[in-house]
C-alpha positions as CSV (number, residue, x, y, z in Angstrom):
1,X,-37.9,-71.1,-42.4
2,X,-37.1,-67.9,-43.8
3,X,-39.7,-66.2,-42.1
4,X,-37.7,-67.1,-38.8
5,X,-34.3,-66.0,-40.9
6,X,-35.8,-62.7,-41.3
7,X,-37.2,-61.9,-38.1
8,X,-33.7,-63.0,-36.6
9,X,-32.6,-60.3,-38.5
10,X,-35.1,-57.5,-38.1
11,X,-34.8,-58.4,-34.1
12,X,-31.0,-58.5,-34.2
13,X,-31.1,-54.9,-36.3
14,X,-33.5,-53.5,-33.7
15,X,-31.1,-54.2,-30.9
16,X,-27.8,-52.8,-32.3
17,X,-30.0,-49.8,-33.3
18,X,-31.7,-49.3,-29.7
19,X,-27.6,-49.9,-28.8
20,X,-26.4,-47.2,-30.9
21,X,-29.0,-44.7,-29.3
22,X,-28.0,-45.1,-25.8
23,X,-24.4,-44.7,-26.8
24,X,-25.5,-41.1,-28.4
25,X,-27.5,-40.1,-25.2
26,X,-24.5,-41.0,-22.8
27,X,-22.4,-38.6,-25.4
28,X,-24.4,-36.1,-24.8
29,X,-24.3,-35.6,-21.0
30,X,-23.9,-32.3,-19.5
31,X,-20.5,-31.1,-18.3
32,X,-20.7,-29.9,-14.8
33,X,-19.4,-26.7,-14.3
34,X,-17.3,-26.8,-11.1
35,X,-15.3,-24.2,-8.6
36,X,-12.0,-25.4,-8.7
37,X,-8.5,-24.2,-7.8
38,X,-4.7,-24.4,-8.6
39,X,-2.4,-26.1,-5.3
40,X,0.1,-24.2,-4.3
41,X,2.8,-24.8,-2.4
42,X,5.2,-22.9,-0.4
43,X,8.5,-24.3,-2.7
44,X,7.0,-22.5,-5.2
45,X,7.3,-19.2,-3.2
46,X,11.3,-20.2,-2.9
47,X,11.6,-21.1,-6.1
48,X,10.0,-18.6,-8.1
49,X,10.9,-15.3,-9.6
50,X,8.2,-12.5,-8.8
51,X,8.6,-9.1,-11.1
52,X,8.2,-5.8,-9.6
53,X,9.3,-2.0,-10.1
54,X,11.2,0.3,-8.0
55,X,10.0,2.9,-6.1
56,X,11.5,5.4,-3.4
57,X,11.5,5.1,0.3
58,X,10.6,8.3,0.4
59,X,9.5,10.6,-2.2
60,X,7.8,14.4,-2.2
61,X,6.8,17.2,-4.2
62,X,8.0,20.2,-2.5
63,X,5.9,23.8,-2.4
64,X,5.5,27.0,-0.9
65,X,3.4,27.8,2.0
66,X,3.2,31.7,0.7
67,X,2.6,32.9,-2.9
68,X,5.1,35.3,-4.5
69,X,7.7,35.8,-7.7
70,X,10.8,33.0,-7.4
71,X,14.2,35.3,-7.0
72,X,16.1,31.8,-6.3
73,X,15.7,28.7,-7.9
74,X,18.7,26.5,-7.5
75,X,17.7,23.1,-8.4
76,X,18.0,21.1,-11.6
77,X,17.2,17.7,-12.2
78,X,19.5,14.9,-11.4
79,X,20.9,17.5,-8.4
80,X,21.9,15.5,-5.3
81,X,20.7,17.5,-1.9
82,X,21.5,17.4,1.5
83,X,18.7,18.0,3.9
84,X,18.1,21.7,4.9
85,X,19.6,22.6,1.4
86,X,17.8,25.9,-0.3
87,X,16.1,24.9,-3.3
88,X,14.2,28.1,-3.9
89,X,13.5,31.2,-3.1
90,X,10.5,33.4,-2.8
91,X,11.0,37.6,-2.9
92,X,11.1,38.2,1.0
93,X,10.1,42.0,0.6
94,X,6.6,42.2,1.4
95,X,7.2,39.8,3.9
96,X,9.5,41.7,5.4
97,X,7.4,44.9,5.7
98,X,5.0,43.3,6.9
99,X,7.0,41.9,9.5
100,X,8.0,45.3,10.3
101,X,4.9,46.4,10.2
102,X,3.0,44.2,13.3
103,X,6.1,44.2,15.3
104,X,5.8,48.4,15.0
105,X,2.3,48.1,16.1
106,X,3.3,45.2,19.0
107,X,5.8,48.7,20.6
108,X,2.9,50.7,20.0
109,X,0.6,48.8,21.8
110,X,2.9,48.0,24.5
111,X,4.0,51.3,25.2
112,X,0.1,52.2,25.7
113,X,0.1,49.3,27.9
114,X,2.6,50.9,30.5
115,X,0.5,54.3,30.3
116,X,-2.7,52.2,31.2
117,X,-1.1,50.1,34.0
118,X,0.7,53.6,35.5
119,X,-3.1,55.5,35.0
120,X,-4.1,52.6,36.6
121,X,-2.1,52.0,39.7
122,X,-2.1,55.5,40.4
123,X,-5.9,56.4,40.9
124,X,-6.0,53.5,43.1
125,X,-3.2,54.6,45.0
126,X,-5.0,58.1,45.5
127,X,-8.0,55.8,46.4
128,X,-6.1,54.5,49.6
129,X,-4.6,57.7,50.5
130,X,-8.1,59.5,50.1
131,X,-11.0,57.2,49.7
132,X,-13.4,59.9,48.5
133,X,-10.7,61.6,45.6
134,X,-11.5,59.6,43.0
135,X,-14.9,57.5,41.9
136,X,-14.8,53.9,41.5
137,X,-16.4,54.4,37.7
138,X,-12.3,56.0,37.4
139,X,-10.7,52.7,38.7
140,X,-12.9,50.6,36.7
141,X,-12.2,52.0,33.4
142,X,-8.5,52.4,33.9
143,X,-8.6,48.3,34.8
144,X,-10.5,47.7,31.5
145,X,-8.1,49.9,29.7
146,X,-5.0,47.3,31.0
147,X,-6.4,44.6,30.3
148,X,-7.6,46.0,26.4
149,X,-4.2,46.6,25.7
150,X,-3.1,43.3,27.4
151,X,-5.3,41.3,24.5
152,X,-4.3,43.6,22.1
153,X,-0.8,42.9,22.7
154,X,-1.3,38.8,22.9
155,X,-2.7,39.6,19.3
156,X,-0.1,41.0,18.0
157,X,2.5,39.2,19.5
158,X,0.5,36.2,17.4
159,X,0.3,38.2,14.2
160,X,4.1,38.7,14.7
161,X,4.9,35.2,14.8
162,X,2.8,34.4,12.1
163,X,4.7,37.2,10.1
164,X,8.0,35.6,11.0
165,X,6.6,32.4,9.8
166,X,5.5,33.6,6.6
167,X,9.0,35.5,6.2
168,X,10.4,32.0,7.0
169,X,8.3,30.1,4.1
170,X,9.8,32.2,1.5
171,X,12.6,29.6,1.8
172,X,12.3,25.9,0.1
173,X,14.3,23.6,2.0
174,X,15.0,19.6,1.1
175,X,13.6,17.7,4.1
176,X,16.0,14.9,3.5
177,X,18.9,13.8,1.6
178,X,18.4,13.0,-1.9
179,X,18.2,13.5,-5.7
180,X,16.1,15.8,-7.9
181,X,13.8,14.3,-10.1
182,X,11.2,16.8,-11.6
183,X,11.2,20.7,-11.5
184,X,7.9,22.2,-12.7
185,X,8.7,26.0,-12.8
186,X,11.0,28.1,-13.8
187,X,13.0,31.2,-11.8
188,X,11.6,34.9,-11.7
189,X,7.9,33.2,-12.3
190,X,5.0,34.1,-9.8
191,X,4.0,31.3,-7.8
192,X,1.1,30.2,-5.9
193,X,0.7,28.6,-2.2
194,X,0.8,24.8,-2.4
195,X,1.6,24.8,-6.1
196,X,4.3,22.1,-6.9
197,X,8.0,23.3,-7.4
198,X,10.4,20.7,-7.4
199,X,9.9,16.7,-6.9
200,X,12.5,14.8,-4.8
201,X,13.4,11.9,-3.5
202,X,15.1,9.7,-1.1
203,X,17.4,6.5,-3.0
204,X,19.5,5.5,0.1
205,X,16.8,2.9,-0.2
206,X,15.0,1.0,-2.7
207,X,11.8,-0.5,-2.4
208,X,9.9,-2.8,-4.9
209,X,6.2,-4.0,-4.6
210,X,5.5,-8.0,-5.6
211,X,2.4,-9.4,-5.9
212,X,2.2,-13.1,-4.4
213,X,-0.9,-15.0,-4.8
214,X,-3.3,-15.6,-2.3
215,X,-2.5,-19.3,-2.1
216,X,1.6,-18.2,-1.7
217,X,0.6,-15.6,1.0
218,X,0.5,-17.3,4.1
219,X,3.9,-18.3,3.3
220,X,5.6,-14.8,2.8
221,X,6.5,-14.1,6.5
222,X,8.4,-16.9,6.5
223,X,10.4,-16.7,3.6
224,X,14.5,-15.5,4.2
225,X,17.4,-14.7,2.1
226,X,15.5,-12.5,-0.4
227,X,17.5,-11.1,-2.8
228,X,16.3,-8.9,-6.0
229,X,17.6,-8.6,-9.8
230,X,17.2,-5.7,-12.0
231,X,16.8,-5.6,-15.7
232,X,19.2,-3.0,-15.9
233,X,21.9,-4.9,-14.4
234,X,21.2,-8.5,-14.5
235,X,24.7,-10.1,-13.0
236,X,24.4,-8.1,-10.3
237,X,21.6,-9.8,-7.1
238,X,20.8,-7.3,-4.3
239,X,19.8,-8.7,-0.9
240,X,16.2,-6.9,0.6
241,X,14.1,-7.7,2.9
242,X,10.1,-7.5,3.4
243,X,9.1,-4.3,5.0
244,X,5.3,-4.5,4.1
245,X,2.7,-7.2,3.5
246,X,-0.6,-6.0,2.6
247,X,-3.7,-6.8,4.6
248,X,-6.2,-6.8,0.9
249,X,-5.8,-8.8,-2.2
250,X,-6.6,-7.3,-5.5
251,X,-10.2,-7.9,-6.7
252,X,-8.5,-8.2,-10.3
253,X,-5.6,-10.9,-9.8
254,X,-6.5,-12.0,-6.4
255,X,-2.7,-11.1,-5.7
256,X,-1.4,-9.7,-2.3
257,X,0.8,-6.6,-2.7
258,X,4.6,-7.4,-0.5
259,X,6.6,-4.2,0.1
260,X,10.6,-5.1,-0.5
261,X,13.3,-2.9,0.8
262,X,17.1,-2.7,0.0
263,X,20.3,-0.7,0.9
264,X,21.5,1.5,-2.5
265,X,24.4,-0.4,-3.5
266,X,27.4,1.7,-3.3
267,X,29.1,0.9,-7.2
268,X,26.1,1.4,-9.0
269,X,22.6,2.9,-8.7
270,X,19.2,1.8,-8.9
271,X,16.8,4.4,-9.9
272,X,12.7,4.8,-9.4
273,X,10.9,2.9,-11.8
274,X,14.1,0.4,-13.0
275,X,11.8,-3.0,-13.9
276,X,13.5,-5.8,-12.1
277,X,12.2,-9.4,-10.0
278,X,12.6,-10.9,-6.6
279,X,13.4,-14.5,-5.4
280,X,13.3,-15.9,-1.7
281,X,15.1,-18.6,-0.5
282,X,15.2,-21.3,2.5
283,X,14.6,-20.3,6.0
284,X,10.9,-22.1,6.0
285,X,10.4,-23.5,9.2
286,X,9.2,-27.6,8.5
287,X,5.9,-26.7,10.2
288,X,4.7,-24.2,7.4
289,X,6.0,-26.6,4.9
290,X,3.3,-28.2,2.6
291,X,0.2,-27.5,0.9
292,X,-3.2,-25.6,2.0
293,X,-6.2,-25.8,0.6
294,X,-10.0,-24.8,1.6
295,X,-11.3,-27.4,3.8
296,X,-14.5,-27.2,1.1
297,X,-12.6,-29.4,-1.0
298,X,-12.3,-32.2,1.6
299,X,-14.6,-35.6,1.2
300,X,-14.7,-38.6,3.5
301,X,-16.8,-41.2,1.7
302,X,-15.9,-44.5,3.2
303,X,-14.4,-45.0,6.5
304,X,-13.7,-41.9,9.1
305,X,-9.8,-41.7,8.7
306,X,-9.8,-41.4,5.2
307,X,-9.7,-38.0,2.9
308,X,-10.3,-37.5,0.0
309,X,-10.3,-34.5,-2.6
310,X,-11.5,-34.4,-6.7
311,X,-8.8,-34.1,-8.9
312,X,-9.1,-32.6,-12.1
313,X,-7.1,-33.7,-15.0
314,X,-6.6,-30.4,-16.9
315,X,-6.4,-31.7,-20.3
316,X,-9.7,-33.8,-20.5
317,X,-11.8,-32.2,-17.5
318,X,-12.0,-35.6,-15.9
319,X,-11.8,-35.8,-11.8
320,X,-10.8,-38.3,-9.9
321,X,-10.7,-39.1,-6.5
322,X,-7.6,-39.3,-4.7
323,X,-6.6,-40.2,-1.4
324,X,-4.8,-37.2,0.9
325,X,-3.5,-36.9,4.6
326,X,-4.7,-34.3,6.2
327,X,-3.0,-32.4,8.8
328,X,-3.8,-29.1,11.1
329,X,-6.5,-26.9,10.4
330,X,-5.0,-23.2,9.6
331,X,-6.6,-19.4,9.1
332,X,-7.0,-20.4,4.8
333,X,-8.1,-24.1,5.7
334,X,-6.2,-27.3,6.2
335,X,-2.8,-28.3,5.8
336,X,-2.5,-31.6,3.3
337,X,0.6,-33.5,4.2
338,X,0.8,-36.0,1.3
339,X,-1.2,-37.1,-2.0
340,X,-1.1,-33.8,-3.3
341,X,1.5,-31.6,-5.4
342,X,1.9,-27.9,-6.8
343,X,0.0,-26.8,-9.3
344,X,-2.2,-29.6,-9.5
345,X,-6.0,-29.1,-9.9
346,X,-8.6,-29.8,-7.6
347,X,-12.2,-29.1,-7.2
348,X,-13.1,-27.0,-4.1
349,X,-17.2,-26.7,-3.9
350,X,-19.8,-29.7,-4.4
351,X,-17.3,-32.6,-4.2
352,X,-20.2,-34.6,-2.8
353,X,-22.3,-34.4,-5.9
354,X,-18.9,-35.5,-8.0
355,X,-18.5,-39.0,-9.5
356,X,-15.5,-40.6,-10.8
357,X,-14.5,-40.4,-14.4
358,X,-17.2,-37.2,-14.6
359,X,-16.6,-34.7,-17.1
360,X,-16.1,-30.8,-15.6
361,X,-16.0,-27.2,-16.4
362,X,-13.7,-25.5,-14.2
363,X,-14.8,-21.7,-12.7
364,X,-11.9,-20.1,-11.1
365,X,-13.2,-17.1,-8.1
């Protein structure tokens, strides 16, 4: 009898051990990693504040087309200018000889012009008159001699526009209204072609860049009633609108880039580089409502009708199926009309190979 006591045991021991062993091994099951992304929604684009700097419309660092000493340099920073405004001056005198100088040799040349052609109609006039006077060799070199002095003149009718021109460039003009920001010589100094004098811009508008995500973007055309905040004045809500969206997300963020433009407000002004943020609101048409996401992520198990996509609880890692309706395919995938919300997680690569209640790493592209 206690032979059979004991071997109840032993056997009973044996079991919860092998029991035990299999509960370890299950422990240890790998974590599949898994490509995964954040939902986004288009209320998020309306509800959210995006921050951004500001820039000029317009904005250009002025030079010379000539080299020479400055004898004029009127602008100092924080100037306002009005287009066509004289900003500088180089020392016109060389210029000017020079000037003098081809349109001297432009009379010269013209004058031997009106010998040539005179030369020239008059031995052919003898030639009429008396066939044998004069040789044809004569004619001949009193045509080439016209039309020598006939290039020469084109020429320097060229070389005095181009000295006109050059006379012209010793003046630095503003090309547009606006403001002063940088000056980077000083007056009486000898400057070079091309090398920067003064910095100016335009600020009867503002524009600030945004960066929207890539699962926002679609969204951005759509979006109305924009109005931006800046740091430096934060009661105060100027209405822009979108001027540019760009075509390329950033490899880094995997952000799109969304040009904002805005009137200068007349009471106060916002200057290039203020830090400020932008916020859209309403004006969504109903139809580009909802939520996108790849079509990738999109599982039909069961019965055709019925989608479903992984989601992934972000504080254990665990997925679970749930149960979407699907709508109209679009240019970044398909349009889910209920079952899912913002900023939810769901897995969007090898949701056949998914179980429920699985354990998963997430990689974000």
């Amino acid at each position: 009898m206690k032979n059979i006591c004991g071997f109840i045991v032993f056997f009973l021991s044996f079991t919860l051990l092998l029991s035990g062993c299999r509960e370890e091994v299950l422990l240890k099951e790998t974590v599949r990693p898994v490509r995964a992304m954040k939902v986004g929604s288009v209320d998020k684009l309306i509800e959210r504040w995006f921050p951004g700097r500001a820039k000029a419309t317009r904005e250009v660092d002025l030079s010379f087309r000539v080299a020479g000493p400055l004898i004029t340099f009127s602008a100092d920073i924080g100037d306002e200018v009005k287009e066509g405004q004289v900003l500088a001056r180089i020392d016109p005198r060389d210029f000017e000889v020079n000037l003098r100088n081809v349109e001297g040799q432009l009379a010269k040349v013209e004058a031997a012009q009106n010998r040539a052609q005179s030369d020239y109609n008059r031995v052919v006039r003898i030639q009429k008159q008396d066939p044998g006077a004069v040789s044809q060799i004569m004619i001949d070199q009193n045509f080439e001699a016209v039309e020598s002095t006939k290039a020469e003149i084109k020429s320097l009718t060229a070389a005095v526009e181009t000295a006109k021109d050059q006379l012209k460039y010793t003046y630095l003009k503003a090309p547009f209204d606006g403001i002063v920001v940088s000056t980077y010589v000083e007056n009486y100094e000898y400057v070079q072609a091309k090398q920067p004098i003064v910095r100016v811009i335009d600020h009867s508008k503002i524009e600030m860049v945004v960066n929207i995500p890539e699962t926002l973007i679609p969204y951005a055309d759509d979006v109305e009633k924009i109005r931006v905040r800046f740091d430096t004045f934060p009661d105060r809500d100027i209405p822009a609108s979108i001027k540019e969206i760009s075509k390329e997300a950033s490899l880094v963020t995997r952000t799109y880039p969304v040009t904002l433009i805005m009137d200068q407000p007349t009471d106060f002004k916002i200057l290039p580089g203020m830090a400020g943020k932008a916020i859209g609101k309403g004006g969504l048409p109903i139809a580009r409502t909802g939520i996108e996401v790849p079509l990738s992520a999109i599982f039909s198990p069961e019965a055709i009708g019925k989608s479903y996509v992984w989601l992934i609880n972000k504080e254990n890692n665990l997925v679970n199926r749930r149960e979407v309706k699907t709508g109209e395919l679009t240019n970044f995938g398909i349009k889910i009309l209920n079952g899912l919300k913002p900023d939810e997680w769901i897995a969007t690569a090898g949701v056949h190979y998914l179980r429920e209640g699985q354990k998963v790493r997430i990689i974000t592209d």
